[in-house]
C-alpha positions as CSV (number, residue, x, y, z in Angstrom):
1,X,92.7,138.2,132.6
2,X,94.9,135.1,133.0
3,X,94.6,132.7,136.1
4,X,97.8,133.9,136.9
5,X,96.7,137.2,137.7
6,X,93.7,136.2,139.1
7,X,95.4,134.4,141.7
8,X,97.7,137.2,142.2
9,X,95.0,139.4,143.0
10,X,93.0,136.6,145.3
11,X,96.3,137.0,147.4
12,X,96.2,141.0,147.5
13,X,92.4,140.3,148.6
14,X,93.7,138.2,151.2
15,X,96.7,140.3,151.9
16,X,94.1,143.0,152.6
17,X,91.7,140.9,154.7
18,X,94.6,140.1,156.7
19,X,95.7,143.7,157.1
20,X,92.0,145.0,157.9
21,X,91.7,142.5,160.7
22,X,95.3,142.9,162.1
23,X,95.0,144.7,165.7
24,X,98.4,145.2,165.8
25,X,100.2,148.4,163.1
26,X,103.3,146.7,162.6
27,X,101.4,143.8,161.0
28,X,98.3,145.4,159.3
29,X,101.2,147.7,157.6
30,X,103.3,144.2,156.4
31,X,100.1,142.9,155.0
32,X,99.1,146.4,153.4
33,X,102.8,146.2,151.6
34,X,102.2,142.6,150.7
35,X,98.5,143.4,149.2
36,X,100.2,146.4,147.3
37,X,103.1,143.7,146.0
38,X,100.5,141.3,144.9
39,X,98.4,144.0,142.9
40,X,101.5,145.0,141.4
41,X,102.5,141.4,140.0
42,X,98.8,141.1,138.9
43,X,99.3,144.4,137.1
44,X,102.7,143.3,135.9
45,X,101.4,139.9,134.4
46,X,98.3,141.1,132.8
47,X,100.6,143.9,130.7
48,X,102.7,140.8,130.1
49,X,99.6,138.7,128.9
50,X,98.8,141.7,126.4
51,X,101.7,142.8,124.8
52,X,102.2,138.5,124.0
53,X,98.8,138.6,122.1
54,X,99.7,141.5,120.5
55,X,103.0,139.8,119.3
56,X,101.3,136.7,118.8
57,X,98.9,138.5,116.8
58,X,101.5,140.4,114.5
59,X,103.4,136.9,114.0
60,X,100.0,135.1,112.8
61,X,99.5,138.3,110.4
62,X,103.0,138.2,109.2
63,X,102.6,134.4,108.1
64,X,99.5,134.8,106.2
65,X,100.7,137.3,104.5
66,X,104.6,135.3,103.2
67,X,102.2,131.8,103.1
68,X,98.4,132.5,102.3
69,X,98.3,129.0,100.7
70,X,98.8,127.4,104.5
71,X,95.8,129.6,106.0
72,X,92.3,127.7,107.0
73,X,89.1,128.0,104.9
């Protein structure tokens, strides 16, 4: 998991704290929504993260294989 994600989901914990301790509907739903939002750009950045190591990946494969002379012993 990248810090990015981690932080998004520290605010969706917070988001929910927030929500959970709210007396008041109109607010407990705003910070349900927001908690929902942040675990959705969490989500959304960690799919991010994988698909670039998986492209990463298939680019380092792709240049040992044109220039195995360049590799590391």
């Amino acid at each position: 998991m990248t810090d990015l994600a981690v932080t998004y989901r520290g605010y969706a914990d917070r988001a929910q704290a927030d929500a959970d301790a709210a007396t008041l509907e109109n607010v407990r739903e705003r910070n349900q929504r927001a908690a929902q939002a942040w675990m959705q750009m969490a989500e959304r950045q960690e799919r991010t993260d994988r698909g670039r190591a998986v492209r990463e990946s298939a680019a380092a494969a792709a240049r040992a294989e044109l220039h195995p002379e360049q590799q590391p012993n």
